[in-house]
N, C-alpha and C positions, 0 to 999 in steps of 0.2 A: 452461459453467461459467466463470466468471470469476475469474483469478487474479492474485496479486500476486508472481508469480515473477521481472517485472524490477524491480520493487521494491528486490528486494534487492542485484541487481547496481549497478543506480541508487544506490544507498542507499552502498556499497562503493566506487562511484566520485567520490561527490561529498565525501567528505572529515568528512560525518556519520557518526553513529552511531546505536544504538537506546537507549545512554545521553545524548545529546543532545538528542535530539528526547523522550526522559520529561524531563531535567531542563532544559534552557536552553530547548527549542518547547514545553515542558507540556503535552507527546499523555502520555494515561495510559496506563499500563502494558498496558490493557484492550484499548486500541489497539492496541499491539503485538503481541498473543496475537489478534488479530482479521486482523492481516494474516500472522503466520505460520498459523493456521487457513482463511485463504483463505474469514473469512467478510466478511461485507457491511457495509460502512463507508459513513458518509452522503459527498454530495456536495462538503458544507463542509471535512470531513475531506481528502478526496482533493484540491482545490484548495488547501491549507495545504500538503499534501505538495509536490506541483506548484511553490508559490512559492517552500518551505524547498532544496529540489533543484535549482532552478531547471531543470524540465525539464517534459514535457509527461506528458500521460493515459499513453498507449502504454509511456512510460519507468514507469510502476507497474502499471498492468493488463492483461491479456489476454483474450482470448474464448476459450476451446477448450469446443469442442465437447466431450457427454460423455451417453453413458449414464444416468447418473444426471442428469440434468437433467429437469426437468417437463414433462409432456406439454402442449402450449396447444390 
């Protein structure tokens, strides 16, 4: 399952906010309930993040393995 739990440390260390990045970066609101739901965010999205934090993948996402995750 893939999560956005450094995200928010990331997010906490760079000196943004989640009122920032809806009104000065104009990620919508939707966005933000997307990454506290830990659901799936396109590519372009997660690269804006990246740029605005100026930080890498790793500094917003994780792997962890899970149970509920789909059988391939």
């Amino acid at each position: 399952m893939i999560t956005y739990n450094p995200f928010w440390n990331t997010l906490k260390d760079s000196g943004e906010s989640t009122y920032t990045l809806i009104h000065i970066h104009r990620f919508s609101s939707s966005t933000i309930g997307r990454l506290r739901k830990n659901l799936p965010l396109s590519t372009t999205t997660l690269n804006d993040l990246c740029r605005i934090l100026d930080c890498t993948i790793t500094d917003i996402i994780e792997y962890r393995p899970s149970a509920r995750d789909q059988s391939l």
